[in-house]
C-alpha positions as CSV (number, residue, x, y, z in Angstrom):
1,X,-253.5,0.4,55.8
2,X,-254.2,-3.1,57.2
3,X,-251.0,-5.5,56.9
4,X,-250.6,-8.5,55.5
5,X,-251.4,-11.7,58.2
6,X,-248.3,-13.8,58.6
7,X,-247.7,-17.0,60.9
8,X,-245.1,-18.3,63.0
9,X,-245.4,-21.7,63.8
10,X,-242.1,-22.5,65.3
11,X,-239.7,-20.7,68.2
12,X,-237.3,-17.8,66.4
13,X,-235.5,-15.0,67.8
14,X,-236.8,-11.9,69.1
15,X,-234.8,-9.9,66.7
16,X,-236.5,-11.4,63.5
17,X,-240.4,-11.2,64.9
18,X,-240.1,-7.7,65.9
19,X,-238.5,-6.9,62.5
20,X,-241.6,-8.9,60.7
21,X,-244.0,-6.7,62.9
22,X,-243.2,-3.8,61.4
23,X,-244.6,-4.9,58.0
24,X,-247.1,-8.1,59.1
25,X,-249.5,-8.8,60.9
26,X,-248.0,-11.8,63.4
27,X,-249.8,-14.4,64.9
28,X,-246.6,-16.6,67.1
29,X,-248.2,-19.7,67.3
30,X,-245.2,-22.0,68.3
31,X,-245.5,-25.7,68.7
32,X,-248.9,-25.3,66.5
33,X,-250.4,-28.6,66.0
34,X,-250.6,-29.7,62.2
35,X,-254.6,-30.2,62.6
36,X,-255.3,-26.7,64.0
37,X,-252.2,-25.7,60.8
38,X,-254.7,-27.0,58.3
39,X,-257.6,-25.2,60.0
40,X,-255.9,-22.0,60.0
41,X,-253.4,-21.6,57.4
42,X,-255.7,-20.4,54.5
43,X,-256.1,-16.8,56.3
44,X,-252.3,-16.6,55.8
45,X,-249.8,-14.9,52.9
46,X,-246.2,-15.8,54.5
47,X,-245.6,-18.9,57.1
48,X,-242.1,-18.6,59.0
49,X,-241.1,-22.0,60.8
50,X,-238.0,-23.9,61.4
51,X,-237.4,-27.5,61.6
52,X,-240.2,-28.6,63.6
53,X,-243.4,-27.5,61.4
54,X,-244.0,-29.9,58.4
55,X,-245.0,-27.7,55.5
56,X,-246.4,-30.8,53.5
57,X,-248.6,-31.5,49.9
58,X,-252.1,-31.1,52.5
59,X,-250.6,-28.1,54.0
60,X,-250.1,-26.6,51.0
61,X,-253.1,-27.4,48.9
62,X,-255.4,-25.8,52.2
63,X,-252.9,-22.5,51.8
64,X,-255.1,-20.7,49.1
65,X,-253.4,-17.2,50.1
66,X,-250.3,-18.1,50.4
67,X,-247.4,-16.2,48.6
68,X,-244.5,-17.1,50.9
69,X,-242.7,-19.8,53.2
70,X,-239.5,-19.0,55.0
71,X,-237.4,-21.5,57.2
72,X,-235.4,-19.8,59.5
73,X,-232.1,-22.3,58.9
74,X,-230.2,-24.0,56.3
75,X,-232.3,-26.9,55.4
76,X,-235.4,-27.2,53.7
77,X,-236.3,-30.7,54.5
78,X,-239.6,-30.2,56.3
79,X,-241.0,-28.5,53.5
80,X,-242.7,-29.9,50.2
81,X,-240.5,-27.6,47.8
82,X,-241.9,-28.8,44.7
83,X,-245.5,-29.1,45.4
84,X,-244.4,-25.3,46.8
85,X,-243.3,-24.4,43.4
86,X,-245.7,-25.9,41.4
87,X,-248.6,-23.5,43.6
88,X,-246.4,-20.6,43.1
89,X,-244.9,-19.9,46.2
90,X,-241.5,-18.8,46.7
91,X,-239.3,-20.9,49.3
92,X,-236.4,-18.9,51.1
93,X,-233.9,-20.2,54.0
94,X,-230.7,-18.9,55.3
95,X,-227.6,-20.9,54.4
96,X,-225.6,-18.5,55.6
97,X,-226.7,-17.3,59.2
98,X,-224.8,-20.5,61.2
99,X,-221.3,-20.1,59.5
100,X,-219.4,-18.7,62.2
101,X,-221.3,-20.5,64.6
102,X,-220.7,-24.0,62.9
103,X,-216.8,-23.0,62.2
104,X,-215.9,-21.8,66.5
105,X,-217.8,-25.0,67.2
106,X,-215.3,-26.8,65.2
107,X,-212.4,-25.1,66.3
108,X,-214.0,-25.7,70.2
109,X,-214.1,-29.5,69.5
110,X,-210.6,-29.6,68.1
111,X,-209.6,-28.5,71.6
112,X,-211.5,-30.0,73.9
113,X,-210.8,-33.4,72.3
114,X,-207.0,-32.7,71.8
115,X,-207.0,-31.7,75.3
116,X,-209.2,-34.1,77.3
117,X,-211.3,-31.2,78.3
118,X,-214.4,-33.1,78.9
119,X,-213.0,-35.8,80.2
120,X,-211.2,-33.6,82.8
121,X,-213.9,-32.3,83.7
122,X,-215.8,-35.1,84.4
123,X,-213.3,-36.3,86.8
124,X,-212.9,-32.9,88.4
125,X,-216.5,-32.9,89.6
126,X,-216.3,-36.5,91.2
127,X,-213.1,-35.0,93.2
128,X,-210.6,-36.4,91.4
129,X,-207.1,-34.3,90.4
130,X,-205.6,-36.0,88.2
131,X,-203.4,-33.8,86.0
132,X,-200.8,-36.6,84.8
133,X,-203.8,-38.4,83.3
134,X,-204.8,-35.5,81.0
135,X,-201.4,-35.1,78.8
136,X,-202.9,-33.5,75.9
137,X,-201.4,-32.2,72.3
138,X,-201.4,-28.6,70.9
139,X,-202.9,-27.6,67.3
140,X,-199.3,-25.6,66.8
141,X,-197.3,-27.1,63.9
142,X,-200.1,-30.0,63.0
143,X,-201.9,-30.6,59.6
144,X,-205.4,-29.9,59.3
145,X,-207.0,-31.8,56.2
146,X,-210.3,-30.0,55.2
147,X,-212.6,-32.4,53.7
148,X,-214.6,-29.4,51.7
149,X,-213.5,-26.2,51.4
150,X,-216.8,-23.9,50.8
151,X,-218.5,-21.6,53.3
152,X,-217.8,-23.2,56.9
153,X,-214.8,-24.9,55.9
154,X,-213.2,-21.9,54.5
155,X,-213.6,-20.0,58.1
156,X,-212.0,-23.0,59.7
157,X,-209.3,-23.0,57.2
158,X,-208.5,-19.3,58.2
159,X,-208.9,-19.7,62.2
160,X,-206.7,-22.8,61.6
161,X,-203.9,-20.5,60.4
162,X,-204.0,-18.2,63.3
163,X,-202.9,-21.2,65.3
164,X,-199.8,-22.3,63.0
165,X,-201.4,-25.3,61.8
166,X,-200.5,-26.4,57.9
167,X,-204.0,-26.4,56.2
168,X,-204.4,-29.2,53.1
169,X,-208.0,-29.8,51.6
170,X,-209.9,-32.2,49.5
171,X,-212.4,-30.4,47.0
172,X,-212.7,-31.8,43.6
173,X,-214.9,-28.4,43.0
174,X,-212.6,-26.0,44.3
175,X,-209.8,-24.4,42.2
176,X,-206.6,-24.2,42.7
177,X,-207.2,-20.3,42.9
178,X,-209.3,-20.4,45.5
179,X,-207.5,-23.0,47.8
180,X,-204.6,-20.5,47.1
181,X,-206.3,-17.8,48.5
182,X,-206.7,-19.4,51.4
183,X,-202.9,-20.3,51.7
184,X,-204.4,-23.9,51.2
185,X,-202.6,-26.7,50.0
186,X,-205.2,-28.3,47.5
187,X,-205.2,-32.6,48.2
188,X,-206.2,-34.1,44.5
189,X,-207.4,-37.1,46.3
190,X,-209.1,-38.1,49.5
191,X,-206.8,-41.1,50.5
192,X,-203.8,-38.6,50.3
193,X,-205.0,-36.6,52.7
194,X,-206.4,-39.0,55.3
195,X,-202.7,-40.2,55.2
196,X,-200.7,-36.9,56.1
197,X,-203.6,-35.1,58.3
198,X,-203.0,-34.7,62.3
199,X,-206.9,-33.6,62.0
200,X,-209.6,-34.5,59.5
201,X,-212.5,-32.5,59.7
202,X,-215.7,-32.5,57.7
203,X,-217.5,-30.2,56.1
204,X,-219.5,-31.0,53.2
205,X,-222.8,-31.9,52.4
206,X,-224.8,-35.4,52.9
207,X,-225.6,-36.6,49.3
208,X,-225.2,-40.2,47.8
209,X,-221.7,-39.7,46.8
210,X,-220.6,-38.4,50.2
211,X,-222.9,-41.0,52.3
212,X,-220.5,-43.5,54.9
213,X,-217.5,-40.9,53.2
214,X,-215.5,-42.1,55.7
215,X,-215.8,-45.9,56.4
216,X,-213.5,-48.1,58.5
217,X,-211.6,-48.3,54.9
218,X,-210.6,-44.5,55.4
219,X,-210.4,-44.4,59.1
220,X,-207.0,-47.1,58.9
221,X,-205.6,-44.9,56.4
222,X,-205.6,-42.2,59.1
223,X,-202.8,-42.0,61.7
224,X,-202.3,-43.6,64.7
225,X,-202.5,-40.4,66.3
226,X,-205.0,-38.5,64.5
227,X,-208.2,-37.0,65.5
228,X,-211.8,-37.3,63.2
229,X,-214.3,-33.8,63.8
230,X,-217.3,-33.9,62.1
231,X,-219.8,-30.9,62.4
232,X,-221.3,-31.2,58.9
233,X,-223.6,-33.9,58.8
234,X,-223.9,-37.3,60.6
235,X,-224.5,-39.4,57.5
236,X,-220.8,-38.9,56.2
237,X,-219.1,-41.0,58.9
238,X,-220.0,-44.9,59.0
239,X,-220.8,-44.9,62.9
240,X,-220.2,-48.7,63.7
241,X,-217.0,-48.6,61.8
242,X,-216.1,-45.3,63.8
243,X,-216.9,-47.4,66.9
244,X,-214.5,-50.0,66.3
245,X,-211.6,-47.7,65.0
246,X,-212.0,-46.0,68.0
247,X,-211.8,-49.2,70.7
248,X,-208.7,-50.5,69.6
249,X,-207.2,-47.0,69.5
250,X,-206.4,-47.1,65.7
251,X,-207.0,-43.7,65.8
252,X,-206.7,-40.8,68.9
253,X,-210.1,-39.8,69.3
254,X,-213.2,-37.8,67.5
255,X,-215.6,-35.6,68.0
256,X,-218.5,-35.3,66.6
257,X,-221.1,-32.7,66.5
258,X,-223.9,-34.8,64.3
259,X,-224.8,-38.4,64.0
260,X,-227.0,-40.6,61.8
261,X,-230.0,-40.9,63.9
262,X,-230.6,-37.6,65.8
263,X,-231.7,-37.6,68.9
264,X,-228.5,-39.9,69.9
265,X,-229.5,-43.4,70.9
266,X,-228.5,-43.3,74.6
267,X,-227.2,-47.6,73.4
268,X,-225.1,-45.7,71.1
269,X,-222.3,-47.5,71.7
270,X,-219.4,-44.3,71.1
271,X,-220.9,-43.3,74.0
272,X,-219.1,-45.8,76.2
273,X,-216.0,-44.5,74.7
274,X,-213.2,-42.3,76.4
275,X,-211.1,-40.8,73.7
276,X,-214.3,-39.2,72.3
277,X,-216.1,-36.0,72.3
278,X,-219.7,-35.7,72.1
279,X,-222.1,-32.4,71.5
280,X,-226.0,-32.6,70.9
281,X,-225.9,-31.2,67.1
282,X,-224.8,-27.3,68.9
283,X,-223.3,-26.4,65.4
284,X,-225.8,-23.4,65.2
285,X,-227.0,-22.8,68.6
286,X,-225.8,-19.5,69.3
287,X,-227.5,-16.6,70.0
288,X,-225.9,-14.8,67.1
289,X,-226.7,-18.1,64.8
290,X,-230.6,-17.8,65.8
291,X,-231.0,-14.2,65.5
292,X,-228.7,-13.4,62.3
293,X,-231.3,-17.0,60.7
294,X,-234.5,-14.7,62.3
295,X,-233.2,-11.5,60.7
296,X,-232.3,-13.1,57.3
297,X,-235.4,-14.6,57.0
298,X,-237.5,-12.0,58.4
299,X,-235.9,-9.3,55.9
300,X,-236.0,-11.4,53.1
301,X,-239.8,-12.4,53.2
302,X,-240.4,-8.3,53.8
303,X,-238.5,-7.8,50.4
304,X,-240.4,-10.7,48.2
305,X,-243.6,-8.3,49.5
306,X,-242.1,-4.9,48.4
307,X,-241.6,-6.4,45.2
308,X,-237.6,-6.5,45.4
309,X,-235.1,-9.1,44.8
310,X,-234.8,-11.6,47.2
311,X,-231.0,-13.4,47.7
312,X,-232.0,-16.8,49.3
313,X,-234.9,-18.1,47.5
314,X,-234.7,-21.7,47.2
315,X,-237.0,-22.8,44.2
316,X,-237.7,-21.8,40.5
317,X,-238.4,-17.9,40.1
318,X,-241.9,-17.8,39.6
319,X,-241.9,-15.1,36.8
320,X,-240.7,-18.1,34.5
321,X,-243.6,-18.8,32.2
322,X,-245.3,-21.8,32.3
323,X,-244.0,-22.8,28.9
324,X,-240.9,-22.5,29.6
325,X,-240.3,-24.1,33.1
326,X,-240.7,-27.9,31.7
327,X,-237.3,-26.7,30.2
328,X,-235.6,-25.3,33.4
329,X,-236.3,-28.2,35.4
330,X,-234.8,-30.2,32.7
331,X,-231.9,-27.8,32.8
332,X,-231.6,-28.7,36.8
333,X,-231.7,-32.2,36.4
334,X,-229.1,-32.4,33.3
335,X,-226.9,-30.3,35.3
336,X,-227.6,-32.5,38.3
337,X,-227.1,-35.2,36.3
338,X,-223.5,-34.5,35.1
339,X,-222.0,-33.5,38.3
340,X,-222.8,-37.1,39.5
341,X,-220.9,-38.5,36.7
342,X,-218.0,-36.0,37.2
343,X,-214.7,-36.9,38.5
344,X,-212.3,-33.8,37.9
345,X,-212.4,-30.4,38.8
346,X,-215.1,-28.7,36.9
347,X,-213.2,-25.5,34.8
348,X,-216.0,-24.1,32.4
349,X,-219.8,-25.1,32.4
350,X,-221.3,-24.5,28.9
351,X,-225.0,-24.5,28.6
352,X,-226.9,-25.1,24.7
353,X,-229.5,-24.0,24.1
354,X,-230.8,-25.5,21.0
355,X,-233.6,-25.7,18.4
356,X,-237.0,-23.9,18.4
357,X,-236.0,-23.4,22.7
358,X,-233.6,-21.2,21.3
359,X,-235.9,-18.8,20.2
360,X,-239.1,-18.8,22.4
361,X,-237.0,-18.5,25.7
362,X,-236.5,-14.5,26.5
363,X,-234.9,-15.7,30.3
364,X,-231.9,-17.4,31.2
365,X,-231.5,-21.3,32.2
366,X,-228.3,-20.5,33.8
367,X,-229.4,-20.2,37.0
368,X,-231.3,-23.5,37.0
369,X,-228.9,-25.7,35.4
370,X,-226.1,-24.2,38.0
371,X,-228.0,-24.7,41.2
372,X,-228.5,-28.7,39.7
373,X,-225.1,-28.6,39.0
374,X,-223.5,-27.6,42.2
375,X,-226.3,-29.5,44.1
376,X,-224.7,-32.5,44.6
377,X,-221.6,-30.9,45.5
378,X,-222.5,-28.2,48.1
379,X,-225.9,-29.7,49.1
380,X,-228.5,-27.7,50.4
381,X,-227.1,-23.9,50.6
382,X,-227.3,-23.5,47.1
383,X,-230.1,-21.6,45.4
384,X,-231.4,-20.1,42.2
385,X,-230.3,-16.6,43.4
386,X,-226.7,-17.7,44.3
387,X,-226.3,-20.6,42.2
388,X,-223.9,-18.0,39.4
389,X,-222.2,-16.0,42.6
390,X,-221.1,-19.3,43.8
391,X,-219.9,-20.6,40.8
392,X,-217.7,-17.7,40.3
393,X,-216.3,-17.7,43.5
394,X,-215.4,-21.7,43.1
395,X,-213.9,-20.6,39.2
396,X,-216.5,-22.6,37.5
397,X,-217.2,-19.9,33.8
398,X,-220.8,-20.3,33.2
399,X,-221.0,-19.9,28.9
400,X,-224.7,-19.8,27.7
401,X,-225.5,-20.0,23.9
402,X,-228.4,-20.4,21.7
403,X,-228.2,-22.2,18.6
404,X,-230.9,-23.3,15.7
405,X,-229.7,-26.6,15.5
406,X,-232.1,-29.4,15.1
407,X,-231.7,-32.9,16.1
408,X,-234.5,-35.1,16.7
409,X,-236.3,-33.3,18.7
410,X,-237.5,-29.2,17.6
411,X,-236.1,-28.6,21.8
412,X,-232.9,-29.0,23.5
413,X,-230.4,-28.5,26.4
414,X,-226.8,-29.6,26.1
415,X,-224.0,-29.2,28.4
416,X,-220.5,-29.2,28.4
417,X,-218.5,-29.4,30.4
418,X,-214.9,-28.6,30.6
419,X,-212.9,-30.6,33.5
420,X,-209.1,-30.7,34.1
421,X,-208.8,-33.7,32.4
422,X,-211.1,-32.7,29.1
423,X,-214.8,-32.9,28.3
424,X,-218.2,-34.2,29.4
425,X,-221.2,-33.7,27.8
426,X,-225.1,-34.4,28.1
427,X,-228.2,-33.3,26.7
428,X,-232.1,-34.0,27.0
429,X,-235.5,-32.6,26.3
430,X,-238.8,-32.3,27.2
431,X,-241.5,-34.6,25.4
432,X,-245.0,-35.1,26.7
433,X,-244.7,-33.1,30.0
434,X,-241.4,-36.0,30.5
435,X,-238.1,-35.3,30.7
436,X,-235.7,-37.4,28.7
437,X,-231.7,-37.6,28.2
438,X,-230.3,-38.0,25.1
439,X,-226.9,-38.5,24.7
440,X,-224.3,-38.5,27.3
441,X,-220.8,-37.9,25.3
442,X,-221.5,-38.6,21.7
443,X,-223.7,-41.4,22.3
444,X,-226.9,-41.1,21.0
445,X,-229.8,-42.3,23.7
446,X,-233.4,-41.9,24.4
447,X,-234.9,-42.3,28.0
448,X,-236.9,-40.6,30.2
449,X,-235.2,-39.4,33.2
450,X,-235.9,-41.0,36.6
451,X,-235.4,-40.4,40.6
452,X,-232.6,-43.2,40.7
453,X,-230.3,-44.2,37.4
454,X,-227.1,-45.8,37.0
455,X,-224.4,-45.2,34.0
456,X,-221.8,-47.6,33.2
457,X,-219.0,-46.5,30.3
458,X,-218.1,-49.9,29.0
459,X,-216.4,-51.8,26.3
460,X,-219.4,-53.3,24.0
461,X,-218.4,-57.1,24.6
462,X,-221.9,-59.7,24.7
463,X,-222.7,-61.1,28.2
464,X,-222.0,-57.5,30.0
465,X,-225.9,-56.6,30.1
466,X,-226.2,-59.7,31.6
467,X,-223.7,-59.7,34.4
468,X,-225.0,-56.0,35.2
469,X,-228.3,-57.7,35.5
470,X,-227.4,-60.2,37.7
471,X,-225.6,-58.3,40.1
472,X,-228.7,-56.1,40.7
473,X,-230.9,-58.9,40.6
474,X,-229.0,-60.6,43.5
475,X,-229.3,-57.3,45.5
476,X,-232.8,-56.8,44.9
477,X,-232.7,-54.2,42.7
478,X,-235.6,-53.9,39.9
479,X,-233.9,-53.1,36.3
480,X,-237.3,-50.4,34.7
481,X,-235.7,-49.6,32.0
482,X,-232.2,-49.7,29.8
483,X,-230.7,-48.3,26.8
484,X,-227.0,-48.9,25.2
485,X,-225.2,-46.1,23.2
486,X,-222.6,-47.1,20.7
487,X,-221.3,-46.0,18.0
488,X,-218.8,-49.4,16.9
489,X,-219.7,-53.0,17.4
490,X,-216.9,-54.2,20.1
491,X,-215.7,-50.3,21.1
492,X,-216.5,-47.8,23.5
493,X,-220.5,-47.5,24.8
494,X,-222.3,-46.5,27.9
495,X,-225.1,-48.3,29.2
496,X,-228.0,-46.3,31.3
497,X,-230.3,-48.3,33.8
498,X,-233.6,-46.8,35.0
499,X,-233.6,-48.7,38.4
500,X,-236.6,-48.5,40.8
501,X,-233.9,-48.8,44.5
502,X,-230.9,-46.4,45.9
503,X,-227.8,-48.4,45.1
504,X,-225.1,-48.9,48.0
505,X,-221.7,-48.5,47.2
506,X,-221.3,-52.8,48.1
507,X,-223.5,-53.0,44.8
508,X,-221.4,-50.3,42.9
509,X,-217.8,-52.5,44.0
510,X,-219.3,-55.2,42.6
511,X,-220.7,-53.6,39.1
512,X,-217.0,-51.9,38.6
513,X,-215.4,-55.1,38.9
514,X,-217.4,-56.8,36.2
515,X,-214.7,-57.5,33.4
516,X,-215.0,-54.4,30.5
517,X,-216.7,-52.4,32.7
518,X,-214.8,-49.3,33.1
519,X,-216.8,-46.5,35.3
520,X,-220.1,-46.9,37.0
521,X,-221.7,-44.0,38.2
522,X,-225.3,-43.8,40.6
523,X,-227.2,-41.0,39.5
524,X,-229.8,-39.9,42.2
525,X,-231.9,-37.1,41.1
């Protein structure tokens, strides 16, 4: 029987092309050129690449046959997901293949920076012996604060045990369950545990919320003696405040795995620096990271093709009927939408499914509105297929209802959600092939939905739209469209801005301290 013809445009393990030749027909074409991609790509069902390949709109629409793309890593970047979906091809990674290897990697920096090993080194090889300049300090009896607490930071939590070191995290999506678990002492607030940790280390995504995390405002709340590891993403750490910290010795030293602009900029100036530790992005570069990536992938795509159920697929199911899928992209974006504007841990998600919805929809939404969800907070290595598993394992109840109810429009979606400090709702619709919120707690709205958005809670004074609008006009940033919920003249509203710019967090200081304004949030979705 002749196989199916899949390509390989970028370098993976042995392990995961030998398994793919038992089912496909390969053709390893790594380094492939994008102009000989276009040329060839139609005579293709599956393409298997990494980071390197740009699987974009062009590529795509030339793909006629295509069924399949896998990326053999975590991200998904380097691939057009949506123009992926909207053609009917699945999209599958594998978050998981580089935990172990990101987690020894940063367990190896917390030694080598706490004892000079580097740096020893160094001298070593110019002929230098010079023990009494390499006093170090031991991980036995320190703190380690965990800044996230899911995959990778969960091994590092339990390595970090086997050397007697007190483990505290920061999670506002982890339960108090789960931390226990761990024997983890759960941090309510960042500040808190910059302030008691001996090590900070990092391991959470690179969103809007968590972008320049740690600025120079964090790094002085740290100790005087306290080392910064970062192996998550080089986005989270404000590099030029990081710099400074570092030269006057406000804190012991970092190391750091990932930066901002990768390849490092050999000007860069932490690299002048002595009490640092420096690795070229290694987080995943081990054998057993590349192949287990390989395998993943490579046994994954051969399921999709024997018709079973895959367990990394990144976007929409494709069974969803066309009808219907207006509604679980909604679904996605409400739930995307309300963990932005969330500042307590999450308890129970309840998802509404209302009107004539109610009805025509045979499948779930769940799914969908979980991955938007836990998007923000976990970032890229959540998917449609593990969205509910990883819910459960954070303690987050899923409820889905249906109900008849009718409001203005015949379709709906609401959420609720139930957070340790009470409730937080939002709902929206679909009208026109446009998806629109409206309400978010009991006020009533009616807006579409955009890429960037901004919701202030307020007290209803006159003036406040103004100042709002001045403050973004001064920083450049275009106001598209508004709307104000209320429900009493003087009282309690929320005010939502369609904005056409990303909003830094100089312009979101400056919104929260505009008199009655009482929480801004910046919605990116």
């Amino acid at each position: 029987m002749e196989k199916y013809k899949l390509l390989v445009s970028d370098p993976i393990a042995e392990v995961g092309l030998n398994k793919l030749k038992e089912f496909f027909e390969v053709n390893y074409k790594p380094g492939l050129p994008k102009d000989e991609l276009l040329n060839i790509i139609q005579d293709y069902v599956a393409l298997v690449v990494r980071s390197e390949t740009k699987v974009t709109k062009d590529v795509i629409e030339r793909a006629k046959n295509l069924k399949v793309i896998g990326r053999a890593g975590v991200g998904v970047d380097n691939i057009d997901v949506e123009e992926a979906t909207r053609k009917g091809i699945l999209v599958i990674n594998a978050p998981e293949g580089n935990t172990i290897a990101a987690c020894e990697h940063t367990i190896g920096l917390m030694l080598a920076i706490s004892r000079k090993i580097p740096q020893a080194f160094s001298l070593l090889r110019q002929g230098k012996w010079e023990r009494k300049s390499f006093i170090g300090n031991e991980l036995y009896g320190k703190t380690l604060g965990l800044v996230g607490l899911g995959r990778i930071g969960s091994e590092v939590a339990k390595r970090a045990k086997s050397f007697k070191m007190r483990v505290i995290a920061y999670d506002p999506f982890i339960s108090p369950e789960k931390a226990k678990e761990l024997d983890v002492e759960l941090y309510s607030d960042l500040p808190a545990l910059l302030k008691e940790a001996d090590y900070v280390s990092l391991h959470l995504p690179l969103t809007q919320d968590t972008k320049n995390l740690i600025g120079k405002k964090e790094l002085e709340m740290m100790k005087p003696t306290a080392y910064l590891i970062n192996c998550a993403r080089g986005g989270l750490v404000d590099e030029d405040a990081l710099y400074e910290i570092l030269k006057e010795k406000k804190i012991a030293g970092a190391a750091l795995d990932v930066f901002k602009n990768e390849p490092i900029n050999p000007d860069n100036p932490l690299l002048t620096l002595d009490n640092v530790v420096l690795t070229p992005h290694l987080g995943a570069s081990t054998q057993e990271a590349q192949e287990k990536v390989a395998l993943i992938v490579a046994e994954e795509i051969i399921r999709f093709f024997k018709g079973e159920m895959v367990s990394h697929a990144v976007n929409l199911p494709i069974q969803i009927s066309p009808e219907i899928m207006p509604f679980a992209k909604l679904g996605e974006k409400l739930g995307k939408l309300l963990a932005q504007i969330t500042n307590a841990n999450p308890e129970e998600l309840e998802i509404q499914i209302c009107g004539d919805l109610a009805q025509r929809i045979e499948t779930s939404l769940a799914s969908a509105v979980v991955k938007g969800f836990l998007e923000p907070i976990l970032g890229e290595e959540v998917n449609l297929i593990n969205a509910m598993a990883m819910a459960k394992d954070r303690r987050l109840r899923i409820v889905e209802v249906r109900t008849e109810e009718i409001n203005t429009y015949r379709s709906s979606i609401r959420l609720r959600l139930k957070t340790e400090k009470g409730f937080i709702e939002v709902s929206g619709t679909v009208s026109r092939n446009q998806e629109r919120i409206l309400a978010i707690q009991d006020y009533h709205l009616d807006l579409a939905l955009s890429q960037y958005m901004l919701i202030a809670f307020h007290i209803d004074r006159p003036g406040i739209i103004g100042q709002v609008g001045t403050v973004l006009g001064k920083n450049n940033i275009n106001i598209a469209a508004m709307q104000v919920g209320r429900k009493e003249i003087g009282k309690d509203a929320v005010m939502v801005l369609v904005i056409d710019n990303p909003v830094d967090d100089k312009v979101l200081r400056e919104l929260k301290n505009i008199e009655n304004i009482k929480e801004v949030y910046y919605v990116c979705l």
